[in-house]
C-alpha positions in Angstrom: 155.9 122.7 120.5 153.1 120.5 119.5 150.2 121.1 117.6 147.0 121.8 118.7 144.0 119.3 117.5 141.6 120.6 115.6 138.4 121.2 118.0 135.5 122.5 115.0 135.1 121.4 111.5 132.7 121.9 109.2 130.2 118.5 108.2 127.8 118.2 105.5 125.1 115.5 104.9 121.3 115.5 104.5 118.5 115.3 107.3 115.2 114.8 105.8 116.0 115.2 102.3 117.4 118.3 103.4 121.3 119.6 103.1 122.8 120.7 106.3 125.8 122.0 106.4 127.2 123.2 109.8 131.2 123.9 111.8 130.9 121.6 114.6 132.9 120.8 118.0 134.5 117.7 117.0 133.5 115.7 119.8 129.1 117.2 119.4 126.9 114.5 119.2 124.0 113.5 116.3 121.6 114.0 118.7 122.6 117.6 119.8 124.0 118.4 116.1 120.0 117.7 115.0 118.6 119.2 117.9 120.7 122.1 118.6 121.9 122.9 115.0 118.7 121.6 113.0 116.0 122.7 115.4 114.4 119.0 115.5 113.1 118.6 118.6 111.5 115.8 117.8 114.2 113.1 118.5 114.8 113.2 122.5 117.5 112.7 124.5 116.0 110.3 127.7 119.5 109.0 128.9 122.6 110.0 127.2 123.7 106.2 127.5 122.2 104.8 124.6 119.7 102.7 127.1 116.5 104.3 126.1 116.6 104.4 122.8 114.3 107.7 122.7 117.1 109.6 120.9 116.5 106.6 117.5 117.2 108.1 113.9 117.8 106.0 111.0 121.3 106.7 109.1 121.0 105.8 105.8 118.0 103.3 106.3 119.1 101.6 109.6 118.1 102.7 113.3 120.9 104.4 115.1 121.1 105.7 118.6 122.1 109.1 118.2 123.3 109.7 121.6 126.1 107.2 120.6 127.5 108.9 117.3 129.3 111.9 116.8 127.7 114.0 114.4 131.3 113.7 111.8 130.4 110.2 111.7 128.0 110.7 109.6 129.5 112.8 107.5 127.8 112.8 103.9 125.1 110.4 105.0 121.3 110.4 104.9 119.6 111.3 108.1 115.7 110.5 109.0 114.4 111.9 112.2 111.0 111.5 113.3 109.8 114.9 111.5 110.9 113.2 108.3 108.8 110.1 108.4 105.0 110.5 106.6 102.9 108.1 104.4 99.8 107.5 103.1 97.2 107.7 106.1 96.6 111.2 106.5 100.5 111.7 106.2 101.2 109.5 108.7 103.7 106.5 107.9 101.7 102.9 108.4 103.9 102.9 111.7 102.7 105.9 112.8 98.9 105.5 112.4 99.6 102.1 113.6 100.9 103.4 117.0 97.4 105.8 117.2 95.4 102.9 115.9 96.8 100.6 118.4 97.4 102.9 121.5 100.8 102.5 121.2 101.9 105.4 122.9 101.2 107.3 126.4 102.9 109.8 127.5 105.0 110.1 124.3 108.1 110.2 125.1 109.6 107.3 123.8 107.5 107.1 121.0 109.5 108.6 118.4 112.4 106.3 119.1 109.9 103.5 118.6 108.4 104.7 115.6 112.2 105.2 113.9 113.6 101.6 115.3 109.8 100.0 114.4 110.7 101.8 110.8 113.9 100.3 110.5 112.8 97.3 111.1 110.2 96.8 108.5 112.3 98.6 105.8 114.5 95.0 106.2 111.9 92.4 107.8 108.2 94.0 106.2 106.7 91.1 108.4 108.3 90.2 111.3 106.8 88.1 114.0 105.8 89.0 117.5 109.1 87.7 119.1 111.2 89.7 115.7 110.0 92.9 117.0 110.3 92.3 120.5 113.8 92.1 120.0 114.2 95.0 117.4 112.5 97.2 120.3 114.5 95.6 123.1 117.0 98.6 123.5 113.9 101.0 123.7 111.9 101.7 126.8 109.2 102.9 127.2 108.9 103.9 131.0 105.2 103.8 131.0 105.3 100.0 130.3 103.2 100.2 127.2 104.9 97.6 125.3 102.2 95.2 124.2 100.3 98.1 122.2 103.6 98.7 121.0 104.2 95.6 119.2 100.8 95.8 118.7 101.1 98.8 116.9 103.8 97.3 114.9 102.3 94.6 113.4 99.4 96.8 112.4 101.7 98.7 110.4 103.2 95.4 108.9 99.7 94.3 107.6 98.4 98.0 106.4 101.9 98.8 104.4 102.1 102.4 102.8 
């Protein structure tokens, strides 16, 4: 007789500066553990392929697709979705008032994807050129084609630092 795998166990880290602690499938995913078991709505889930990038989150710093981890991956890590980013402008991060300073969203779908991969980008590269975004952003879409404002919006945000 062999063993059945173990199917739930129980992961711990931090999202937002704060502890979560849940007993998971093994095989759930960081964007349905935050979602589903966190109740942050904020990160979406546009493809399930890691194509659109809408589902971005940064694990300790650096932007992740989230439809592409499982949530025991990050086991003990530092999690920052979208309702964990603020700053200085009114509590908006630079990136975010540089997105409504810009126009750099439309319909808003994508935009909190952007915002988190445009925020892990400037933690490492505070001022990259046109083309160094461009490239950071490449594995986000935004279907509504508004990617000029976007990079707009992210150099704004690299010349107004919080």
């Amino acid at each position: 007789m062999t063993a059945t795998p173990q199917r739930h166990v129980e992961i711990e880290m931090s999202i937002n500066g704060v502890p979560a602690r849940h007993r998971v499938d093994v095989r759930t995913l960081l964007v349905h553990y935050i979602r589903e078991y966190e109740r942050l709505t904020g990160t979406h889930i546009g493809c399930d392929t890691s194509n659109c990038g809408a589902c971005t989150v940064l694990v300790d710093g650096e932007a992740v697709k989230s439809c592409t981890v499982l949530a025991v991956q990050v086991e003990g890590r530092e999690i920052t979705t979208i309702e964990g980013v603020s700053g200085s402008f009114n509590g908006l991060s630079a990136v975010q008032e540089g997105f409504r300073q810009c126009h750099g969203l439309q319909c808003g779908y994508c935009t909190p994807g952007m915002v988190m991969a445009a925020t892990g980008l400037l933690a490492v590269d505070p001022d990259p050129d046109e083309a160094t975004i461009r490239a950071n952003l490449e594995g986000n879409i935004c279907r509504c084609t508004g990617y000029q404002m976007i990079v707009e919006s992210v150099r704004w945000a690299a010349e107004h630092p919080d």
